[in-house]
C-alpha positions in Angstrom: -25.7 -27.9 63.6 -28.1 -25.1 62.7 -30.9 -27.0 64.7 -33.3 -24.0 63.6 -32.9 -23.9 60.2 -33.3 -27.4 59.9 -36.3 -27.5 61.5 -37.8 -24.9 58.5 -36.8 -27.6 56.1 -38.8 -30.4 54.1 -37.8 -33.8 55.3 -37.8 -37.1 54.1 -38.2 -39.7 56.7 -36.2 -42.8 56.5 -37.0 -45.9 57.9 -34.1 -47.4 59.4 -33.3 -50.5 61.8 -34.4 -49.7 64.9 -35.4 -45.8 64.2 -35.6 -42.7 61.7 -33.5 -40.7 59.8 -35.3 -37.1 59.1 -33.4 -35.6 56.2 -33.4 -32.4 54.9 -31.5 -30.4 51.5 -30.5 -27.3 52.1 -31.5 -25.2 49.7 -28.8 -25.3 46.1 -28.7 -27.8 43.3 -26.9 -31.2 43.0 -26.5 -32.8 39.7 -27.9 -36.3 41.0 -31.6 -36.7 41.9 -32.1 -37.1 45.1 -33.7 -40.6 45.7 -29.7 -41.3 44.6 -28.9 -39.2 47.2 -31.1 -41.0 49.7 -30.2 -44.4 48.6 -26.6 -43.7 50.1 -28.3 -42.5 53.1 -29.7 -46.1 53.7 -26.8 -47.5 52.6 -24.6 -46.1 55.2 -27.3 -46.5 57.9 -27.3 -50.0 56.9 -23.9 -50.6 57.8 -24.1 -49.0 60.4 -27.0 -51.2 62.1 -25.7 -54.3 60.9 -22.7 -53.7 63.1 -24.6 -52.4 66.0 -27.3 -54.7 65.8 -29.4 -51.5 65.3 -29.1 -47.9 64.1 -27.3 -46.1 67.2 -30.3 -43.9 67.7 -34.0 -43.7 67.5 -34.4 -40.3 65.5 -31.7 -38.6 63.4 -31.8 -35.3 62.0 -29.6 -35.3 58.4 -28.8 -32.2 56.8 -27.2 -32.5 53.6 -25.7 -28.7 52.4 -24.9 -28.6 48.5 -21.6 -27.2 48.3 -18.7 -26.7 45.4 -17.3 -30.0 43.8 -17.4 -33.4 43.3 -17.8 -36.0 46.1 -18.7 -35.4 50.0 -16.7 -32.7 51.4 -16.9 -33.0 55.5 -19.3 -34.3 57.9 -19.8 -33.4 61.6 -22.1 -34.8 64.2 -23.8 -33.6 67.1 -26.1 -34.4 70.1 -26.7 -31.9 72.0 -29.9 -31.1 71.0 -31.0 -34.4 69.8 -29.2 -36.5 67.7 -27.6 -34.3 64.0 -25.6 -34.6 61.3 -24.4 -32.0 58.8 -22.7 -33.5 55.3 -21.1 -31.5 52.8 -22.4 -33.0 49.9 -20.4 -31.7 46.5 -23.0 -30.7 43.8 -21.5 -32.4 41.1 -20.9 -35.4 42.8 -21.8 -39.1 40.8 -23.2 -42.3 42.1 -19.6 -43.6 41.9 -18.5 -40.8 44.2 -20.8 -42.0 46.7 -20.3 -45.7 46.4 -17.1 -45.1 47.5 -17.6 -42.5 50.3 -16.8 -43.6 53.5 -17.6 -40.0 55.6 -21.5 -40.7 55.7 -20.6 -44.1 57.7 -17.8 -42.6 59.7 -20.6 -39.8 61.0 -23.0 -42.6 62.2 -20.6 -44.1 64.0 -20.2 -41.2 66.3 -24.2 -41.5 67.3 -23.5 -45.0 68.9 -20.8 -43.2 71.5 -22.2 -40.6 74.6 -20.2 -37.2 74.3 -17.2 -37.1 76.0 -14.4 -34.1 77.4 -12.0 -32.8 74.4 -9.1 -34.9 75.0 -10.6 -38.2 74.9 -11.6 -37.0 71.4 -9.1 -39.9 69.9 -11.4 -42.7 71.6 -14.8 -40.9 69.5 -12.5 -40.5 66.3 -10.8 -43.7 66.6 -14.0 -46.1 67.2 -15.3 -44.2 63.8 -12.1 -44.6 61.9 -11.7 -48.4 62.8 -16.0 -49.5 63.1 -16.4 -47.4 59.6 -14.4 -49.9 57.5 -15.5 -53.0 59.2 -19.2 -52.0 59.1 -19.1 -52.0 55.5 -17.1 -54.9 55.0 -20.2 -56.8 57.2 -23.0 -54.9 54.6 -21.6 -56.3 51.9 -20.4 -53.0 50.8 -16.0 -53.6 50.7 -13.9 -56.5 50.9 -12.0 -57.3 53.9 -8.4 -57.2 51.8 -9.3 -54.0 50.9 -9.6 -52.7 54.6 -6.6 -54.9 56.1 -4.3 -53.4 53.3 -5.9 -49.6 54.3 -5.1 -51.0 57.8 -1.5 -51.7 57.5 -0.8 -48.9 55.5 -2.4 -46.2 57.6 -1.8 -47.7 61.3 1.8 -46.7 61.7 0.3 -43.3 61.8 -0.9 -43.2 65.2 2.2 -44.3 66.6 3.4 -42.4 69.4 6.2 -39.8 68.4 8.6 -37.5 70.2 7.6 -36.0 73.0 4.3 -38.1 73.6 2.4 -38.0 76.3 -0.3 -41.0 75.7 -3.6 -41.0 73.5 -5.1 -38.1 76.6 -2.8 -35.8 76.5 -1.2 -35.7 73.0 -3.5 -33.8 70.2 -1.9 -34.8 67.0 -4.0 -35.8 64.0 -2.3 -39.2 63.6 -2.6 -40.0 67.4 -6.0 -38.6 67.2 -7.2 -40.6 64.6 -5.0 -43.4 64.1 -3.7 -44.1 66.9 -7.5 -44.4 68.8 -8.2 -46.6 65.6 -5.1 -49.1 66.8 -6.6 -48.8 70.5 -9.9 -50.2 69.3 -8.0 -52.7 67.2 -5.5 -54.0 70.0 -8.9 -53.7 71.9 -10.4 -56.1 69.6 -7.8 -58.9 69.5 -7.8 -59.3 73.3 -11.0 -59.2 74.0 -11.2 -62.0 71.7 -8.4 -63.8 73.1 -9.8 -63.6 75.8 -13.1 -65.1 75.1 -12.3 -67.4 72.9 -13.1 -65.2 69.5 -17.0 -65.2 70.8 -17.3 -61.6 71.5 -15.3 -58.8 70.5 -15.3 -54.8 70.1 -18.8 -55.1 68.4 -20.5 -56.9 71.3 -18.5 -54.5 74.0 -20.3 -50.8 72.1 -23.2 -53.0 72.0 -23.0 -53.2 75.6 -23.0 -49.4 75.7 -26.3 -48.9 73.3 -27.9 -51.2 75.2 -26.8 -49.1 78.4 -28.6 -45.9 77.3 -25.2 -44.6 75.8 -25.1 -42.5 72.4 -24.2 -38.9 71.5 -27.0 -37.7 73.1 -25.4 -38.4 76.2 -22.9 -37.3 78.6 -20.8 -39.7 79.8 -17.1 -40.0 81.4 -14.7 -41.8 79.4 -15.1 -44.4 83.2 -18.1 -45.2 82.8 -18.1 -45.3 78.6 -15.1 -48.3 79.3 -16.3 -50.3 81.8 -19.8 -50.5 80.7 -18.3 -51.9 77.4 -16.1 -54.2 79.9 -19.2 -55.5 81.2 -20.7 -56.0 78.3 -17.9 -58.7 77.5 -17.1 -59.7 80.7 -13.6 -59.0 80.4 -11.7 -56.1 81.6 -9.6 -55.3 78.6 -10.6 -51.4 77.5 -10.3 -49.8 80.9 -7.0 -51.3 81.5 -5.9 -50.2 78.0 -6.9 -47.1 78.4 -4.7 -47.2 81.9 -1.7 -48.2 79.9 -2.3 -45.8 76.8 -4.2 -43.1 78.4 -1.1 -41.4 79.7 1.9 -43.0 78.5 3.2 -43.4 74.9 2.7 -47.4 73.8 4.1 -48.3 70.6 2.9 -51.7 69.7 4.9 -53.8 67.3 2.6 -53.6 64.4 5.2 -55.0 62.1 5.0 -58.2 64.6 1.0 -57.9 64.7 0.1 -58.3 61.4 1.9 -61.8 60.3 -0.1 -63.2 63.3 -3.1 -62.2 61.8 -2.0 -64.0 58.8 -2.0 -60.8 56.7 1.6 -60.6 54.9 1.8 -58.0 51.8 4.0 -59.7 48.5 4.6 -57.4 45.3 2.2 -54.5 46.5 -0.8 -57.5 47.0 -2.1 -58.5 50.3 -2.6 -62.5 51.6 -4.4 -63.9 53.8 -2.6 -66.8 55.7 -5.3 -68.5 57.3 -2.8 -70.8 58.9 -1.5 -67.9 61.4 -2.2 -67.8 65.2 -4.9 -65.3 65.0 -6.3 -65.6 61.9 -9.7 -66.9 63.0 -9.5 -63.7 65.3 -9.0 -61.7 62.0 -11.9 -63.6 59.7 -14.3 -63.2 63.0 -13.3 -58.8 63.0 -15.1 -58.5 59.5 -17.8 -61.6 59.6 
């Protein structure tokens, strides 16, 4: 994040839930105007704070760099010297584009989590990959089919493949990504089993906002999992992370998803709401 040259910028300060957003244009044209521009801001922030219960952090700086193209090209965040994100926004990109961009919410996400060592990386990717969806399913913004079918689609990804050594020591994209998306997912269901579907993942990174922790921060990946444990009262993401951590799980996904009364017929997803853990599955994206 070029902290500096932000700083010699024009902002535009956001009101969000719970804090600010301070955005800036780098300097280069884009073909829509920019209140367009900001409206996605609040959209995204939106989503974001109605799954945290609040934006992840009091003030944000947003640069938004015009680049080549159509649609949003990258994002990257950063804490390090207060709370930053840098998008890649494509100058010719529409309103469409940007209704259906999901790299703005996928950013945010990474405020609500403190900064942790390199090969944990797939616990800040996957909490952004899995929330991202789900957050915008809860704004109003996707519907849940939509995200179960990206789901079951794109999980077998992160699967563990030859020569795996567990979600620490294996830097792959698909383990990386998808497979710390299908930790916080199996994450998810049992800390819901286990209290009864009243809390879940979303109460647990609560826990950890409400501990001080976001991307500002410093923490071990310890003390990032059982201060979400505690938030919960239940145990279930440390000892996760002592089963997947270092080995190579493979969950039965093909198994998983008929309980969660999603079965695909003819290319279309439906919803049994007659399966075991289907209430667990409404309660995910409510």
């Amino acid at each position: 994040m070029p902290y500096d040259a932000f700083d010699g910028l024009d902002k535009i300060d956001l009101d969000v839930s719970g804090g600010v957003i301070h955005a800036a244009f780098a300097p280069g044209d884009i073909s829509l105007p920019r209140d367009k521009v900001l409206d996605w801001v609040r959209t995204a922030a939106r989503a974001v704070s109605t799954y945290y219960g609040r934006f992840p952090v009091k003030s944000l700086k947003l640069l938004l760099v015009p680049v080549d193209g159509q649609r949003v090209r990258g994002g990257t965040t950063w804490g390090y010297r207060g709370a930053a994100i840098r998008v890649l926004l494509g100058r010719d990109s529409t309103e469409e584009d940007l209704r259906h961009d999901w790299i703005m919410v996928h950013e945010m996400v990474h405020l609500a989590l403190p900064d942790l060592q390199r090969r944990y990386s797939w616990l800040s990717e996957g909490l952004a990959v899995y929330i991202e969806p789900i957050a915008r399913v809860q704004a109003g913004d996707l519907a849940a089919k939509s995200i179960w079918q990206a789901m079951m689609r794109d999980m077998p990804k992160g699967l563990p493949q030859a020569a795996d050594q567990g979600l620490d020591n294996t830097d792959s994209w698909g383990r990386k990504y998808w497979g710390g998306a299908m930790f916080c997912l199996l994450a998810d269901i049992e800390i819901r089993k286990r209290t009864s579907n009243r809390l879940g993942l979303r109460d647990a990174m609560q826990g950890v906002i409400a501990a001080g922790g976001s991307h500002e921060v410093n923490w071990p990946i310890e003390r990032i999992l059982s201060t979400a444990d505690k938030a919960v009262g239940v145990d279930v993401l440390a000892n996760l992370h002592e089963r997947m951590g270092a080995h190579p799980v493979a969950p039965d996904l093909d198994s998983l998803w008929p309980t969660l009364g999603l079965t695909m017929r003819g290319g279309h997803l439906t919803f049994d709401d007659a399966a075991p853990l289907a209430s667990i599955r409404e309660s995910i994206t409510k």
